[in-house]
Structures are given as structure tokens and as C-alpha cells.
C-alpha positions as CSV (number, residue, x, y, z in Angstrom):
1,X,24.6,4.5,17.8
2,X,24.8,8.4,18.2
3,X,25.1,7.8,22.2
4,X,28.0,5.2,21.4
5,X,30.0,8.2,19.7
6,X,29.6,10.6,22.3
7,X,30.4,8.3,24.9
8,X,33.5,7.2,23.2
9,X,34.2,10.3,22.1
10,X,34.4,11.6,25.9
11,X,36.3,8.8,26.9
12,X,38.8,9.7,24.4
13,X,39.0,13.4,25.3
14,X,39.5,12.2,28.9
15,X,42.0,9.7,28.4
16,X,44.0,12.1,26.3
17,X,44.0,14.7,29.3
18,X,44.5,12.0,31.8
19,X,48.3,11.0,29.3
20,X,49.1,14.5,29.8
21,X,48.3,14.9,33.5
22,X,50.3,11.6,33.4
23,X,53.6,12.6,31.7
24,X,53.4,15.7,33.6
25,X,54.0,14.8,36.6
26,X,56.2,11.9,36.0
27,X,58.3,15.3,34.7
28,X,57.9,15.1,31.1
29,X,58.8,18.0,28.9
30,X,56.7,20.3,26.9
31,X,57.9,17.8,23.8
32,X,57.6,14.2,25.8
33,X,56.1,11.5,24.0
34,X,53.1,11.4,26.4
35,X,52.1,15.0,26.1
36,X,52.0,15.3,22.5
37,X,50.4,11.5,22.1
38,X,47.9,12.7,25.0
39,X,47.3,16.0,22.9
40,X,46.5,14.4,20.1
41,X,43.9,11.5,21.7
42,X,42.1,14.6,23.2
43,X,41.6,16.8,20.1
44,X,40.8,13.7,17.8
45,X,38.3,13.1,20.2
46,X,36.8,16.6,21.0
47,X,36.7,16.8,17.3
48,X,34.7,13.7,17.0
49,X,32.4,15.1,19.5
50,X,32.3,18.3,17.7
51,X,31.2,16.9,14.3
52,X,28.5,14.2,16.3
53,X,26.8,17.4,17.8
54,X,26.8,19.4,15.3
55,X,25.4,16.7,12.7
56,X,21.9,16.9,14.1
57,X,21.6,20.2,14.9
């Protein structure tokens, strides 16, 4: 269970980056819909990630 979360975790980190890399070059603004959306996906799920390491330490 604790590999699912890290896994998922990561893949939410990395789809978050990938919405901004996205909107960025599609020529999004620093306020586009993609960029904030993508900002949020990735610290939701480095925060995830955060709290799964840290729990067993």
C-alpha cells in the first residue's frame, strides 16, 4: 500500500510539471488556467509524498 502512494504520488508531481511545461509553451501566461491547475497537481502531490516519507521515519 505504502509503494502505491509514492508511486501515485510521483505521478502526480509529474503530471502537474508536465500541465505547466504544457501551457507554457502553448504560450500561457503566468495566471493561465494550466499553470496554476498544474501547480497545484504537483504540490498536492509532493505534499503527499512528503507526509508518506516522513510517516515511517
Amino acid at each position: 500500500m505504502r509503494n502505491a502512494k509514492i508511486i501515485l504520488s510521483a505521478l502526480a508531481v509529474l503530471l502537474g510539471l508536465a500541465t505547466i511545461v504544457v501551457t507554457v509553451s502553448a504560450g500561457g501566461g503566468a495566471t493561465a488556467r494550466g499553470i496554476l491547475l498544474g501547480a497545484v497537481l504537483a504540490l498536492m502531490g509532493s505534499f503527499r509524498l512528503y507526509l508518506t516519507l516522513r510517516h515511517d521515519v
